[in-house]
ROZA-57441 format. One line per 8 residues: number of its first residue (from 1); their letters; for each residue x negated, y negated, z negated of C-alpha. Coordinates in steps of 0.05 Angstrom, whole numbers. Layout:
N
NUM) a) X,Y,Z; ... $
END
This chain:
410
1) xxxxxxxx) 520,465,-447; 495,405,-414; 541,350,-399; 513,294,-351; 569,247,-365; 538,249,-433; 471,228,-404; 476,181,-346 $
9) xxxxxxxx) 430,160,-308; 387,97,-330; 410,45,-315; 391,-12,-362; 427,-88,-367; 398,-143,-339; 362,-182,-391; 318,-250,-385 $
17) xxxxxxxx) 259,-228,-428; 235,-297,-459; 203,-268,-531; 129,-252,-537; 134,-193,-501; 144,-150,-463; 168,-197,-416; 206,-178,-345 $
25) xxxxxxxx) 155,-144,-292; 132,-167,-232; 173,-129,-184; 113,-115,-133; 93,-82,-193; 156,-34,-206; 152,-16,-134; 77,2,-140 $
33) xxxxxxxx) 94,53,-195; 142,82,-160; 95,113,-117; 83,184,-105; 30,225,-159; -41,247,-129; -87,295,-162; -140,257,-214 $
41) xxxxxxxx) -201,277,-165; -165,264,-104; -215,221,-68; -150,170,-54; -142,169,-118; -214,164,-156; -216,105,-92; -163,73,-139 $
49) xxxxxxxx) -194,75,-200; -257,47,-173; -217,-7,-135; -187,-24,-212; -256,-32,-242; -273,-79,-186; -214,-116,-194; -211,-127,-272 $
57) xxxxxxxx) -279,-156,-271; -249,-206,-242; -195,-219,-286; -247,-209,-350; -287,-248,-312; -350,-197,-327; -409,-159,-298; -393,-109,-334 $
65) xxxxxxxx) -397,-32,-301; -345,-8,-355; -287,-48,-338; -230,9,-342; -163,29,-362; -154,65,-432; -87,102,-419; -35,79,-487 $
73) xxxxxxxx) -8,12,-505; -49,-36,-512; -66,-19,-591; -94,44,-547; -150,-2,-525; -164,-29,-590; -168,33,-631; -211,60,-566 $
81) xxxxxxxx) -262,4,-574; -255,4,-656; -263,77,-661; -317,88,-608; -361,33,-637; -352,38,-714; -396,74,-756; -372,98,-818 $
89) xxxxxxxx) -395,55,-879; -414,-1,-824; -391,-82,-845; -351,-109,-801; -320,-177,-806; -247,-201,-781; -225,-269,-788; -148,-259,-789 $
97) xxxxxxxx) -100,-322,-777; -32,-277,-763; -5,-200,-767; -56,-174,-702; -123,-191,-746; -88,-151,-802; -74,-94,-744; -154,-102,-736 $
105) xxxxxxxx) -168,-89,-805; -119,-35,-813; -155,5,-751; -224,-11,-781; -205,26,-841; -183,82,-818; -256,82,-773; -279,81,-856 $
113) xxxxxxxx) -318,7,-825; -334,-33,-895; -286,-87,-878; -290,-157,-897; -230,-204,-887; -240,-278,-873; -167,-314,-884; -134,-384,-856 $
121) xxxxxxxx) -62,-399,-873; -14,-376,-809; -8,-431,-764; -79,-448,-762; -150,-423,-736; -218,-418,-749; -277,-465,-733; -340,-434,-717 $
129) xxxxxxxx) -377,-463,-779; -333,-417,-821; -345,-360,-781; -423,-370,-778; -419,-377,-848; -390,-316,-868; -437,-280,-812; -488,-310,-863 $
137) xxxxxxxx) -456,-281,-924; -428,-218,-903; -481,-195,-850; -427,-155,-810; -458,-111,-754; -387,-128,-722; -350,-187,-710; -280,-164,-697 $
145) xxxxxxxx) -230,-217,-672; -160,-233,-645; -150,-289,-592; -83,-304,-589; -37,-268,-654; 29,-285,-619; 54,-268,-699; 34,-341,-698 $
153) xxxxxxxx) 31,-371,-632; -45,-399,-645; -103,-392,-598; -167,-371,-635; -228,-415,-593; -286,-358,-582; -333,-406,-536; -387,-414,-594 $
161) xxxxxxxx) -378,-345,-633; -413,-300,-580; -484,-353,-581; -483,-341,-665; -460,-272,-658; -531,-262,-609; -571,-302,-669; -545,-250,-723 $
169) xxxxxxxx) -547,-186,-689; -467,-169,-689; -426,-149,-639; -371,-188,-610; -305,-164,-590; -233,-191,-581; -163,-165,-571; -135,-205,-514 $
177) xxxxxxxx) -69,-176,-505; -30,-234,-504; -80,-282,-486; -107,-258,-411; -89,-280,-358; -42,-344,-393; -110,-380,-429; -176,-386,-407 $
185) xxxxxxxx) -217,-322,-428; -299,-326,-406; -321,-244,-427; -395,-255,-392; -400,-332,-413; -372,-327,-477; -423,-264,-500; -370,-230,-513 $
193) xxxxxxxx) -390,-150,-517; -315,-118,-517; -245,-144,-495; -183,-108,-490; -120,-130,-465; -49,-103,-447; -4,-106,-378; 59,-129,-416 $
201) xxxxxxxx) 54,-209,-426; 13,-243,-382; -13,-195,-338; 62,-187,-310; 65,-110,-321; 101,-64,-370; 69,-38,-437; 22,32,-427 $
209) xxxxxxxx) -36,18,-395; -96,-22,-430; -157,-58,-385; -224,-61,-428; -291,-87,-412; -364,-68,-452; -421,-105,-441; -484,-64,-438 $
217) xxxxxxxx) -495,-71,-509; -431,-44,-517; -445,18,-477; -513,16,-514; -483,32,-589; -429,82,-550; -474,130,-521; -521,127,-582 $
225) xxxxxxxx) -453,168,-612; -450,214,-547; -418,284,-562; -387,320,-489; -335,373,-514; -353,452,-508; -319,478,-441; -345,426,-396 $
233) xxxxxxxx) -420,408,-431; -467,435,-390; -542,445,-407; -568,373,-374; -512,338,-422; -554,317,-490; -520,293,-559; -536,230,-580 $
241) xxxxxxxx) -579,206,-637; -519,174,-675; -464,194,-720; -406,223,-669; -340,189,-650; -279,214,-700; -236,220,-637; -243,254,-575 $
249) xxxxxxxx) -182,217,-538; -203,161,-551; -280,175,-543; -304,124,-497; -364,155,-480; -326,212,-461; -282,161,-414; -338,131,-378 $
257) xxxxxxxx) -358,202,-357; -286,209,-332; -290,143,-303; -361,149,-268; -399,184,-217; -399,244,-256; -322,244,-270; -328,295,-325 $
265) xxxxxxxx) -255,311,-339; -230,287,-404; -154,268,-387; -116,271,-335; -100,190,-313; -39,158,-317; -23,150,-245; 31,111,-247 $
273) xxxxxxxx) 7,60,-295; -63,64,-262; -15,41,-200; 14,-13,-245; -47,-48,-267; -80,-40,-193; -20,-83,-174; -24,-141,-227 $
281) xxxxxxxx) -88,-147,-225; -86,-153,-153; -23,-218,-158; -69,-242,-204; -124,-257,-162; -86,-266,-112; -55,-326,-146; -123,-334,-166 $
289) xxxxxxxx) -147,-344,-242; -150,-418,-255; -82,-431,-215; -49,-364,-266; -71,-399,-327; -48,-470,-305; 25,-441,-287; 24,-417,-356 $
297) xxxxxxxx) -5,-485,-392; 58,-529,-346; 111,-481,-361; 87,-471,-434; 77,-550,-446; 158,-550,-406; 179,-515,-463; 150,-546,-515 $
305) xxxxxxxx) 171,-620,-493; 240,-589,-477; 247,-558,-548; 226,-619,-577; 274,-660,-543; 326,-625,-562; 303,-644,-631; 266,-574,-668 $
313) xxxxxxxx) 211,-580,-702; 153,-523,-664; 105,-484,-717; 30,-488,-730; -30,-530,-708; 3,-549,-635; -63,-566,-612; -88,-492,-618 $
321) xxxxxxxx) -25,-470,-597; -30,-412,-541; 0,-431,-470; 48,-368,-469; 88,-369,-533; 116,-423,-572; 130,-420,-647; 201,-459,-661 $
329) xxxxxxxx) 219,-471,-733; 291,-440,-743; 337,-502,-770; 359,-496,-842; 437,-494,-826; 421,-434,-774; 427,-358,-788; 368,-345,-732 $
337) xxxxxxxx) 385,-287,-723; 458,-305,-702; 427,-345,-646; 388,-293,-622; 433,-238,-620; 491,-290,-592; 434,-312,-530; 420,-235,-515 $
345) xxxxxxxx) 503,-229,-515; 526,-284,-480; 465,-311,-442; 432,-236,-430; 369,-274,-456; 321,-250,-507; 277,-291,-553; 234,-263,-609 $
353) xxxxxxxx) 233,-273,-686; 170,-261,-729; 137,-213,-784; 109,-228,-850; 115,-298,-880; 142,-324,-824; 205,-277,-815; 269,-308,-806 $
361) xxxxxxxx) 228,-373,-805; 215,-383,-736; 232,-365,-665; 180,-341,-624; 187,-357,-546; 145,-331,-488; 127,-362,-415; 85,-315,-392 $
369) xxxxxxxx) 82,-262,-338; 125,-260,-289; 169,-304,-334; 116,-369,-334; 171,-397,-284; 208,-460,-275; 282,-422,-270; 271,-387,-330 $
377) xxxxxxxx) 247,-447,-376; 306,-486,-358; 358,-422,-367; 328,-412,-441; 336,-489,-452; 403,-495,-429; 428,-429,-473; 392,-442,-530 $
385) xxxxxxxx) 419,-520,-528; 490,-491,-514; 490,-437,-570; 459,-489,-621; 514,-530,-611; 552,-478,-611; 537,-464,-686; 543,-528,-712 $
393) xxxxxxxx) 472,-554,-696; 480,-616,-654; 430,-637,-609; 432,-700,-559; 466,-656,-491; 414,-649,-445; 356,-676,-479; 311,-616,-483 $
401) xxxxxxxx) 324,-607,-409; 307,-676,-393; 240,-670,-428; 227,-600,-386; 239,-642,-320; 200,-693,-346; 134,-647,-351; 153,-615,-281 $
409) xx) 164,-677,-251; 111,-718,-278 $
END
């Protein structure tokens, strides 16, 4: 028999969500998913998905026609793009400088791509010289990177891969989850053919719904692989020439039939979430892009001169460091974890730890979002100073705080 006291309602604690996401929504953007359902082909409702096309062009700052939602996490944009635009048996390249570019290569297998692996030590990046080179070596017919791996906290640069992707014939795409929308990301300018991103850091939402741009070469090597499903083919719909996509959910050609004039059913849309990423888009611009990424490079460089004044040593090439999420070497005396757990108790704050080689080894801490704020910076200071202390690690009272006023006030 069911027993309600047994299952409350949900009602979760208040947390300050300062890892590298998923950070603390916008709360325009909680009440925008909140509202009621409307049927997929309600006109209302096909008006809002062509309103969020229109409006993540913006953010990706693109031409593109397919800019869209792919309805998962954001790894449900990557394997979408992956998927849809991997042959079997075709090269592809990924230069991988944390845990995401390993995620890329793990997809790309499973697509059967012939993947080559291009490796810096964690805590550094790539220049484009190496890049080209391996282009040269490998001749990938994809270039598949990351631009910010939060695993590390670094900032891949991408300006000068999309002119010597053009000059060898391979297509460009990045995962941008944690990087729109907090660093400067150029799709059109940059040459890049596919981005896809995630609402849960930057772009001040929570995690299930994934934005993704193509460029027309993009939607060039995607129809190629067309293949519309028995029960809603109809005589005028023709296969194309290419090997077909090994999914159908996450057939993008199928998607931009659901998402264009024709809107051939495929799924039926996430409302809700389609409501959540209408809305952060829409703060974003509102705020407007160049203002959103320079709240994110003041509070970001806050906490960096505040956790250096309190005297910890931060992780990686600082100078390719992302704006969003600082890496924060975990003192030896210090059971990290103990801090962690001890913030999230006492301080109802949350910071992040790592994967890999760099597990237990550093702290990983996020001003992104709805987050990138001055309040927040200066609560995650002051706790993290206090519960330092706390433990036996002393640090010069009010130093790191100091240095956060500093930035603001400078």
């Amino acid at each position: 028999m069911f027993n309600s006291q047994h299952y409350p309602q949900i009602n979760p604690p208040h947390r300050l969500l300062m890892g590298p996401g998923p950070v603390n929504a916008d709360p325009r953007v909680l009440r925008a998913m909140a509202s009621q359902l409307l049927g997929q082909y309600d006109p209302v409702m096909t008006g809002y998905m062509n309103e969020v096309m229109a409006l993540y062009r913006q953010v990706f700052r693109t031409d593109n026609r397919w800019t869209m939602l792919i309805d998962g996490t954001s790894r449900a944009g990557i394997e979408a793009i992956l998927v849809s635009a991997i042959r079997p048996g075709d090269k592809v390249l990924v230069p991988v400088f944390g845990r995401f570019g390993h995620l890329l290569c793990e997809i790309a297998r499973r697509c059967r791509a012939d993947v080559h692996m291009l490796e810096v030590p964690w805590g550094e990046v790539f220049t484009p010289d190496q890049i080209e080179d391996a282009i040269k070596r490998i001749k990938p017919r994809l270039l598949l990177t990351v631009q910010g791996d939060t695993s590390t906290t670094m900032l891949q640069p991408l300006d000068e891969l999309g002119e010597i992707c053009r000059r060898h014939n391979v297509l460009f795409y990045t995962d941008a989850t944690a990087s729109l929308g907090g660093n400067v990301l150029e799709t059109d300018a940059w040459g890049l053919d596919a981005v896809s991103a995630g609402l849960q850091k930057c772009l001040g939402g929570p995690s299930g719904s994934a934005p993704v741009t193509l460029s027309p070469q993009m939607e060039e090597t995607i129809r190629a692989r067309k293949c519309v499903e028995q029960g809603i083919r109809t005589s005028s719909h023709q296969d194309g020439a290419d090997e077909m996509i090994y999914s159908n959910y996450f057939d993008l050609g199928m998607i931009m039939d659901y998402w264009g004039p024709e809107r051939l059913n495929h799924h039926t849309e996430a409302t809700s979430m389609l409501f959540a990423a209408r809305e952060c888009a829409r703060i974003m611009l509102e705020e407007g892009m160049e203002a959103l990424i320079a709240r994110h490079e003041l509070n970001g460089r806050a906490m960096l001169a505040g956790i250096q004044g309190m005297g910890l040593e931060v992780f990686g090439d600082i100078t390719h460091k992302m704006n969003n999420v600082l890496g924060v070497v975990i003192p030896a005396a210090v059971h990290g974890e103990e801090v962690r757990q001890r913030l999230l108790d006492d301080f109802h704050i949350e910071i992040g730890t790592s994967f890999g080689p760099l597990q237990g080894k550093i702290w990983r801490i996020g001003t992104m979002g709805y987050n990138a704020r001055k309040d927040c910076v200066l609560q995650t200071l002051a706790a993290l100073e206090a519960m330092l202390n706390r433990l036996g690690f002393r640090t010069t009272q009010g130093a790191g705080m100091q240095a956060a006023w500093d930035v603001y006030e400078g």
